[in-house]
RORO-40804 format. One record per atom (N, C-alpha, C): residue number from 1; residue in one letter; y, z, x. Coordinates in nm, 4 decimals. Example, Ala and Ser with C-alpha at 12.3 -4.5 7.8 and 13.67 -1.06 7.14 Angstrom:
<rec n="1" res="a" Y="-0.5690" Z="0.7800" X="1.3190"/>
<rec n="1" res="a" Y="-0.4500" Z="0.7800" X="1.2300"/>
<rec n="1" res="a" Y="-0.3300" Z="0.7800" X="1.3200"/>
<rec n="2" res="s" Y="-0.2250" Z="0.7080" X="1.2850"/>
<rec n="2" res="s" Y="-0.1060" Z="0.7140" X="1.3670"/>
<rec n="2" res="s" Y="0.0030" Z="0.7870" X="1.2900"/>
END
This chain:
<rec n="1" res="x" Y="2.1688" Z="-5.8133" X="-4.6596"/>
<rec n="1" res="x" Y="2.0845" Z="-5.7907" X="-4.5450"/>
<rec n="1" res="x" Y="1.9402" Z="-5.8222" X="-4.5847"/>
<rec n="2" res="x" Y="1.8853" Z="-5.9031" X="-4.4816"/>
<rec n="2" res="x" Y="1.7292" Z="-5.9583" X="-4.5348"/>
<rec n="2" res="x" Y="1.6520" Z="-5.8678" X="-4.4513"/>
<rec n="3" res="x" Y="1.5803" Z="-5.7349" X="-4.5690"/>
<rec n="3" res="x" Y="1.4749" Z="-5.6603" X="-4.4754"/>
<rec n="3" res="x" Y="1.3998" Z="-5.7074" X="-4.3895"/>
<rec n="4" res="x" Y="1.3798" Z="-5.8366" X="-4.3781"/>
<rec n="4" res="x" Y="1.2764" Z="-5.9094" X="-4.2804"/>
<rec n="4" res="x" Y="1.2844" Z="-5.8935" X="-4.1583"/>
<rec n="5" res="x" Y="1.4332" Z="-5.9326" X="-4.1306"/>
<rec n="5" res="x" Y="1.5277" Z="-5.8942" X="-4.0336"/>
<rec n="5" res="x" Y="1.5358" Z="-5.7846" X="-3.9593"/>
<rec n="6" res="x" Y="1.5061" Z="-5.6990" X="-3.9985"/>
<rec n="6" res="x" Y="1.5047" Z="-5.5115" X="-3.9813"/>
<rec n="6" res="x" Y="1.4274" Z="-5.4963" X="-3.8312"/>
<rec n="7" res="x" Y="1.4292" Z="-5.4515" X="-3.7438"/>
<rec n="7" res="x" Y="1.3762" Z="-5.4130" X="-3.6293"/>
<rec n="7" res="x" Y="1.3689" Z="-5.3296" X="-3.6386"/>
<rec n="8" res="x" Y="1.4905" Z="-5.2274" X="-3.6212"/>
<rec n="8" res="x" Y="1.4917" Z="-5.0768" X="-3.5686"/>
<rec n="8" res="x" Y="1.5820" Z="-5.0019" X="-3.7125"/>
<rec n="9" res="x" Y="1.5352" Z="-4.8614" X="-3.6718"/>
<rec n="9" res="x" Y="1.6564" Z="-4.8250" X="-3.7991"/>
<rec n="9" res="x" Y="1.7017" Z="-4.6522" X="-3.6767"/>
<rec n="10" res="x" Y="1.8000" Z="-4.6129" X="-3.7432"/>
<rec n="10" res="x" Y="1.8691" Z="-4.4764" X="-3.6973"/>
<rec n="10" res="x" Y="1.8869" Z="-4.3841" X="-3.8231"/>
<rec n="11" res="x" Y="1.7889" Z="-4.2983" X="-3.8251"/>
<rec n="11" res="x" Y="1.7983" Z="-4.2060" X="-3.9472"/>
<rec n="11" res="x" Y="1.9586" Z="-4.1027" X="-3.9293"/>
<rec n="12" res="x" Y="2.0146" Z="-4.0939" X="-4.0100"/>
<rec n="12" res="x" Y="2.1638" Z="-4.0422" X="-4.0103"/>
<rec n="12" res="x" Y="2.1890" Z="-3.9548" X="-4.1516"/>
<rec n="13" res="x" Y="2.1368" Z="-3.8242" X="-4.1405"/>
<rec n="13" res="x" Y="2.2102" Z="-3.7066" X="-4.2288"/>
<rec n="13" res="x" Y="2.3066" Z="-3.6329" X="-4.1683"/>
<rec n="14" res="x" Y="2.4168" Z="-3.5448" X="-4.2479"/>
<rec n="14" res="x" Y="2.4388" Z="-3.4020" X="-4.2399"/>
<rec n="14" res="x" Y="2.3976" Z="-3.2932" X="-4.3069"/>
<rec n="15" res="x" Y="2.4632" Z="-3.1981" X="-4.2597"/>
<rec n="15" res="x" Y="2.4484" Z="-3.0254" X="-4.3202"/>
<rec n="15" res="x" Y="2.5292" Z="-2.9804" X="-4.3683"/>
<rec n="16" res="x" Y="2.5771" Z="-2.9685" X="-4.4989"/>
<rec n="16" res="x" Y="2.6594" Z="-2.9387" X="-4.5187"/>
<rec n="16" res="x" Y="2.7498" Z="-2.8041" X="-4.4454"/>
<rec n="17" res="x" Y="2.6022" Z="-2.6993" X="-4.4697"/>
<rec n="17" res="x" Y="2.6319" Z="-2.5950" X="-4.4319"/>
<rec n="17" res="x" Y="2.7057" Z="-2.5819" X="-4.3067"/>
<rec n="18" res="x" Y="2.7010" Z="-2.6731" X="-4.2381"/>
<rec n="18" res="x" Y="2.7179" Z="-2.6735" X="-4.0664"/>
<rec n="18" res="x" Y="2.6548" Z="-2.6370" X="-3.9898"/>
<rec n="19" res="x" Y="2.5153" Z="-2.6406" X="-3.9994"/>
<rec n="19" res="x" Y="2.4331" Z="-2.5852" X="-3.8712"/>
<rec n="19" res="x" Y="2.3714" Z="-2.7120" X="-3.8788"/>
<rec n="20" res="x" Y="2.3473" Z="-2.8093" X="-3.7696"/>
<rec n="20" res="x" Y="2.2727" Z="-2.8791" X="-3.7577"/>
<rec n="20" res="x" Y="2.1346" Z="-2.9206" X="-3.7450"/>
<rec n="21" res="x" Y="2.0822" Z="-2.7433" X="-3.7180"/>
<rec n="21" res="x" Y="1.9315" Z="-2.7415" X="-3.7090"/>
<rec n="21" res="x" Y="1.8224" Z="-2.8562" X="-3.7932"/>
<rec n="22" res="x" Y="1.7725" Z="-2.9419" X="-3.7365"/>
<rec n="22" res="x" Y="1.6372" Z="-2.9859" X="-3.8358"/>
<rec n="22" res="x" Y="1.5715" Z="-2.8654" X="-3.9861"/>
<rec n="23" res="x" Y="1.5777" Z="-2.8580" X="-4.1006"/>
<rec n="23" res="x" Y="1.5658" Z="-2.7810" X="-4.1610"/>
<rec n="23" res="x" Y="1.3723" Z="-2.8294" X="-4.1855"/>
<rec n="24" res="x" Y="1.2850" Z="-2.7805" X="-4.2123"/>
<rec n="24" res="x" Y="1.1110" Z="-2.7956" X="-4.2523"/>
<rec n="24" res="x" Y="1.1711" Z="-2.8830" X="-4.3180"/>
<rec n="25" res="x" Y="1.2181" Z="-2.9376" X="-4.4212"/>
<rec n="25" res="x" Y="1.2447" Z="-3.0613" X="-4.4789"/>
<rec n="25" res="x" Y="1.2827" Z="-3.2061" X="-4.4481"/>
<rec n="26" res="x" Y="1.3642" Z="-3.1818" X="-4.3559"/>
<rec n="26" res="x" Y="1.4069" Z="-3.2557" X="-4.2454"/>
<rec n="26" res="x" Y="1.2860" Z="-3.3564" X="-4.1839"/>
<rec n="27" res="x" Y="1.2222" Z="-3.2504" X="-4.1229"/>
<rec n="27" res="x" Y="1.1105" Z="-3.2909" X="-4.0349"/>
<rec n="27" res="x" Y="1.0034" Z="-3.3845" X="-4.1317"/>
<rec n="28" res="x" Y="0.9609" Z="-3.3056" X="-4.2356"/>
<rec n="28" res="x" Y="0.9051" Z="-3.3678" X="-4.3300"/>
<rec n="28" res="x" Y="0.9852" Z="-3.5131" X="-4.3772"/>
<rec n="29" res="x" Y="1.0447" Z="-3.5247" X="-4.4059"/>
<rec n="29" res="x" Y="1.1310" Z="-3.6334" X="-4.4541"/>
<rec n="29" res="x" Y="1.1159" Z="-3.7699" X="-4.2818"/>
<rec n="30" res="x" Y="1.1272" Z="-3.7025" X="-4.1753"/>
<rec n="30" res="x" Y="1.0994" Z="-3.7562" X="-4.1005"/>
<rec n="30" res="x" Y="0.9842" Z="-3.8599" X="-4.0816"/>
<rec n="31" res="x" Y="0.8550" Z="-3.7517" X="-4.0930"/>
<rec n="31" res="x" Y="0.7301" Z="-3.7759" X="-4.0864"/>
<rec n="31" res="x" Y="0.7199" Z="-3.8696" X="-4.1723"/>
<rec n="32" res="x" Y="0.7709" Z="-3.8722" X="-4.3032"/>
<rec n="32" res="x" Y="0.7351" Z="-3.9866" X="-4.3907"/>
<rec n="32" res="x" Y="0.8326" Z="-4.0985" X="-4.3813"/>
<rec n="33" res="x" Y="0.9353" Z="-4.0712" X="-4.3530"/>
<rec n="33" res="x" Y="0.9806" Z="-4.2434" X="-4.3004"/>
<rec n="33" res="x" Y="0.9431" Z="-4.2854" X="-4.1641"/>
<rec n="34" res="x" Y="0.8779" Z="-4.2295" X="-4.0677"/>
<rec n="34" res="x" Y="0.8233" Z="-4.2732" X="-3.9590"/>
<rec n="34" res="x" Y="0.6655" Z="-4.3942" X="-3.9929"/>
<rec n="35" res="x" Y="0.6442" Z="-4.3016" X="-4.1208"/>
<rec n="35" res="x" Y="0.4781" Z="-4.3689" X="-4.1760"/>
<rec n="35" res="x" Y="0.5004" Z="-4.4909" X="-4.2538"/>
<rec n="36" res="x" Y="0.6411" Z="-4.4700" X="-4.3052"/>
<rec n="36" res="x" Y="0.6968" Z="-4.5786" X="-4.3622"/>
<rec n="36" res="x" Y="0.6915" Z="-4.6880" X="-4.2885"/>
<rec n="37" res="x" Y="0.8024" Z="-4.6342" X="-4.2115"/>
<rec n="37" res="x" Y="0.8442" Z="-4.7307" X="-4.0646"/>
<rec n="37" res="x" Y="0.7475" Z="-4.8567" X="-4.0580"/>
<rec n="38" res="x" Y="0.6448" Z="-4.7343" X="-3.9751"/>
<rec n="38" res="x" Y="0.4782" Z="-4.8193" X="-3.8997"/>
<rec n="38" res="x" Y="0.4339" Z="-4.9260" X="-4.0295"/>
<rec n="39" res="x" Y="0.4362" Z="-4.8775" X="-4.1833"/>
<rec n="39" res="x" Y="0.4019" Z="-5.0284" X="-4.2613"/>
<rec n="39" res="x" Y="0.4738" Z="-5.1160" X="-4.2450"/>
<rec n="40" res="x" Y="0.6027" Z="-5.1181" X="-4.2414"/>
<rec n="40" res="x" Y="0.6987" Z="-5.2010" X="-4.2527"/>
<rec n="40" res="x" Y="0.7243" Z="-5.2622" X="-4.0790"/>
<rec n="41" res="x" Y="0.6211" Z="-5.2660" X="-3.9820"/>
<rec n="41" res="x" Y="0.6902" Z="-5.2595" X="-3.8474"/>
<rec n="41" res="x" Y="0.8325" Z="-5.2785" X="-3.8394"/>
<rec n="42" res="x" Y="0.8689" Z="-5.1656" X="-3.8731"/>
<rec n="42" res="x" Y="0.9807" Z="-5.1234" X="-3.8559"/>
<rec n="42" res="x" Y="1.0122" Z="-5.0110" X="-3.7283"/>
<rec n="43" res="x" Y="1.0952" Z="-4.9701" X="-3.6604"/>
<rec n="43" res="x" Y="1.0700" Z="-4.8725" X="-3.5616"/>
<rec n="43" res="x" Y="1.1835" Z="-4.7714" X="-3.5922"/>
<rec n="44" res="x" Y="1.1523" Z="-4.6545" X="-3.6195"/>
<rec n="44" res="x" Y="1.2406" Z="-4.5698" X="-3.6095"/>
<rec n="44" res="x" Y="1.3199" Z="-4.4853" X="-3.5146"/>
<rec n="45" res="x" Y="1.4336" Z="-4.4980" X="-3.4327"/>
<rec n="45" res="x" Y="1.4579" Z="-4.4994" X="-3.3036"/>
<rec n="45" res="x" Y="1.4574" Z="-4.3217" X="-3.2851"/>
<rec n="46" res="x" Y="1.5597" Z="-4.2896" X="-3.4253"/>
<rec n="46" res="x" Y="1.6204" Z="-4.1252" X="-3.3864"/>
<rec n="46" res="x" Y="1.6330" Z="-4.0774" X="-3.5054"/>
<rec n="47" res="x" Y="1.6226" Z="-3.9977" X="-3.5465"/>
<rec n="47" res="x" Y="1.6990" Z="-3.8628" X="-3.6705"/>
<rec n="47" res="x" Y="1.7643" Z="-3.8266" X="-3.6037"/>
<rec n="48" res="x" Y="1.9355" Z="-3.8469" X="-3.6747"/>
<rec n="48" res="x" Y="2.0594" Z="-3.7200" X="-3.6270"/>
<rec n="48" res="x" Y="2.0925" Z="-3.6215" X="-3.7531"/>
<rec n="49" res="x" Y="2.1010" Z="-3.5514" X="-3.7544"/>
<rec n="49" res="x" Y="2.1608" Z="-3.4428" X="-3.8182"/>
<rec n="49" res="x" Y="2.2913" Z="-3.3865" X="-3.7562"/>
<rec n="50" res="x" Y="2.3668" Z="-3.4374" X="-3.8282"/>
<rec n="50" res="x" Y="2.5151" Z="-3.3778" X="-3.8101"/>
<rec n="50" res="x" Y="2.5917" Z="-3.2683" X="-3.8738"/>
<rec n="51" res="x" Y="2.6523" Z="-3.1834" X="-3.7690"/>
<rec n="51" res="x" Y="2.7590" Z="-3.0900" X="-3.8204"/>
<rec n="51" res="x" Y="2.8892" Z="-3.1092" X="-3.7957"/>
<rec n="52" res="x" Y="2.9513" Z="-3.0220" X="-3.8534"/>
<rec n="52" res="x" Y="3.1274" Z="-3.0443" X="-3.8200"/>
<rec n="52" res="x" Y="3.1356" Z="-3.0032" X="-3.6496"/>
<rec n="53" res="x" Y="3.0717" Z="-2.9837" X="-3.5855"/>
<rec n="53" res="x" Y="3.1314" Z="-2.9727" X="-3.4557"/>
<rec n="53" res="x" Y="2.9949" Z="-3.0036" X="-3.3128"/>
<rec n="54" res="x" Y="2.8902" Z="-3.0460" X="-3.3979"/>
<rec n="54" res="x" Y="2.7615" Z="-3.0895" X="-3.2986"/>
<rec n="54" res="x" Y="2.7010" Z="-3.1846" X="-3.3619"/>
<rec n="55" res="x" Y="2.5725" Z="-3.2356" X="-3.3052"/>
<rec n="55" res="x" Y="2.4278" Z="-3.2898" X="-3.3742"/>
<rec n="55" res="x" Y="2.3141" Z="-3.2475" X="-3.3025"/>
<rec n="56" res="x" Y="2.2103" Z="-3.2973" X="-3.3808"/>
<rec n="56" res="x" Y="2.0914" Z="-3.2927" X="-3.3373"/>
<rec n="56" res="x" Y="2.0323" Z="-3.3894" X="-3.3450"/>
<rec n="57" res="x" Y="1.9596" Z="-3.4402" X="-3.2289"/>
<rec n="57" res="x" Y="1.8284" Z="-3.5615" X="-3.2059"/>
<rec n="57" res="x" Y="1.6995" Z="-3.5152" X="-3.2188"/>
<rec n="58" res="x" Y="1.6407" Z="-3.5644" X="-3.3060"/>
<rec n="58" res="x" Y="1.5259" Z="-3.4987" X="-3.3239"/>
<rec n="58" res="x" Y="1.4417" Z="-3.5674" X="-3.2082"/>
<rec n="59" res="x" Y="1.4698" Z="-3.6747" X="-3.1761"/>
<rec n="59" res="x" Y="1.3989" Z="-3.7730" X="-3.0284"/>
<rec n="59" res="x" Y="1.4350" Z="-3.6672" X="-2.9010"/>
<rec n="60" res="x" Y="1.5505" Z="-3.6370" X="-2.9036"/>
<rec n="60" res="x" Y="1.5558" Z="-3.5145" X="-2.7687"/>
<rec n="60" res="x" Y="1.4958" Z="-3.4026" X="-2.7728"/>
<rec n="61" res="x" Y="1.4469" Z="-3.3553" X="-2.9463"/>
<rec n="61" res="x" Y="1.4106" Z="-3.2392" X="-2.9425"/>
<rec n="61" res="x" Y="1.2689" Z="-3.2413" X="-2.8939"/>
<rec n="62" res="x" Y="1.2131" Z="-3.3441" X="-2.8733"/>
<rec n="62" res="x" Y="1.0417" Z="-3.4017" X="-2.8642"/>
<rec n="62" res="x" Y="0.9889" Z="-3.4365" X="-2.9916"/>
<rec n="63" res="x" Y="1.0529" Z="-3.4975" X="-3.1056"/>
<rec n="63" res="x" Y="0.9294" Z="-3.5363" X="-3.1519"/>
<rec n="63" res="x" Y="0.9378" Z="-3.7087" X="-3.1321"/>
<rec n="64" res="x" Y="0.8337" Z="-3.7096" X="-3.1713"/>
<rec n="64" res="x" Y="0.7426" Z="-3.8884" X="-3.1034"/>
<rec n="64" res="x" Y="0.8037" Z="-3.9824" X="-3.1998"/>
<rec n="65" res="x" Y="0.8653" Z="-4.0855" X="-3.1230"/>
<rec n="65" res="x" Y="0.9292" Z="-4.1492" X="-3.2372"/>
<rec n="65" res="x" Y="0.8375" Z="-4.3220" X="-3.2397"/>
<rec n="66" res="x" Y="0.7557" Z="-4.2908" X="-3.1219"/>
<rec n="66" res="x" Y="0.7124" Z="-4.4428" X="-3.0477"/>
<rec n="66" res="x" Y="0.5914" Z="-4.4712" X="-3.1101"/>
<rec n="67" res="x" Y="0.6045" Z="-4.6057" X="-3.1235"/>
<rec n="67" res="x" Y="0.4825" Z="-4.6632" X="-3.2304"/>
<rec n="67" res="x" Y="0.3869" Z="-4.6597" X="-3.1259"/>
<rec n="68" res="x" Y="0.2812" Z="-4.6685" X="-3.2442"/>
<rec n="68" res="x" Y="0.1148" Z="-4.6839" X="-3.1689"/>
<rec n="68" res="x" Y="0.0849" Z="-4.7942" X="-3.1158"/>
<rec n="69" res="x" Y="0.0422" Z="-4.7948" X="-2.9799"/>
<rec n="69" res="x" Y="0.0210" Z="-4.9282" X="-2.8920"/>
<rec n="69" res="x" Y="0.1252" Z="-4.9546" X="-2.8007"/>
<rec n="70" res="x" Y="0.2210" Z="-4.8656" X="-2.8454"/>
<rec n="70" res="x" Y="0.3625" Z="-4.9201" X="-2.7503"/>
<rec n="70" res="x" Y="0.3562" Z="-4.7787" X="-2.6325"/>
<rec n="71" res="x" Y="0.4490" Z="-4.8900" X="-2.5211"/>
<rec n="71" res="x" Y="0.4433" Z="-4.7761" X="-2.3852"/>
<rec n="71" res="x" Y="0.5871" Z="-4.6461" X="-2.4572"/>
<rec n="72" res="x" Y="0.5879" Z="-4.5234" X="-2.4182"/>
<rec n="72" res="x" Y="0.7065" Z="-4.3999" X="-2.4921"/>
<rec n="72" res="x" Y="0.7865" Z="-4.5075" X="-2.4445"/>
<rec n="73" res="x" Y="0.8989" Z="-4.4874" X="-2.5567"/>
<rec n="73" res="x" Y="1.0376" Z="-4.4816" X="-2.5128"/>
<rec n="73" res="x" Y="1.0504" Z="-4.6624" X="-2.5063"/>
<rec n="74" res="x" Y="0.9412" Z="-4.7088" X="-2.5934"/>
<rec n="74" res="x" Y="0.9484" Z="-4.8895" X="-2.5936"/>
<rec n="74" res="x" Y="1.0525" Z="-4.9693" X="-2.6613"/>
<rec n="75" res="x" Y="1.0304" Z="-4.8843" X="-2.8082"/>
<rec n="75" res="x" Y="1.1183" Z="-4.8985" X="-2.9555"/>
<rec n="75" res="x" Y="1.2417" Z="-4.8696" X="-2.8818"/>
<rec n="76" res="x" Y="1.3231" Z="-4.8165" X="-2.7566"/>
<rec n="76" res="x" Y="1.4480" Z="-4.7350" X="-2.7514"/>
<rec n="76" res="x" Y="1.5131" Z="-4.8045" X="-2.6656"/>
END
């Protein structure tokens, strides 16, 4: 795969534990591949966090996933 290529990406963990909640780490980990992202115009669409019987979108939960300059919801 030629990173050049790269448009969009879909961040994809689980929990082991099974709660899907975003953990403060999570979010953090977010924040910095989002900053990533923006060098690389790259767009980061969603964080899921998966459990054995749900997920979580961190894009549904509200946080901003949309690059600077772009109209919300452009990258999606």
């Amino acid at each position: 795969m030629d990173p050049r290529r790269i448009s969009s990406l879909i961040l994809v963990h689980n929990h082991p534990s099974g709660d899907p909640t975003p953990s403060p780490d999570d979010l953090h980990l977010t924040a910095e591949a989002l900053a990533a992202s923006r060098l690389l115009d790259i767009a980061v669409l969603d964080h899921l966090v998966i459990g054995p019987d749900a997920f979580v979108s961190m894009r549904d939960r509200g946080i901003a996933f949309d690059r600077p300059g772009l109209p919300p919801n452009a990258a999606a």
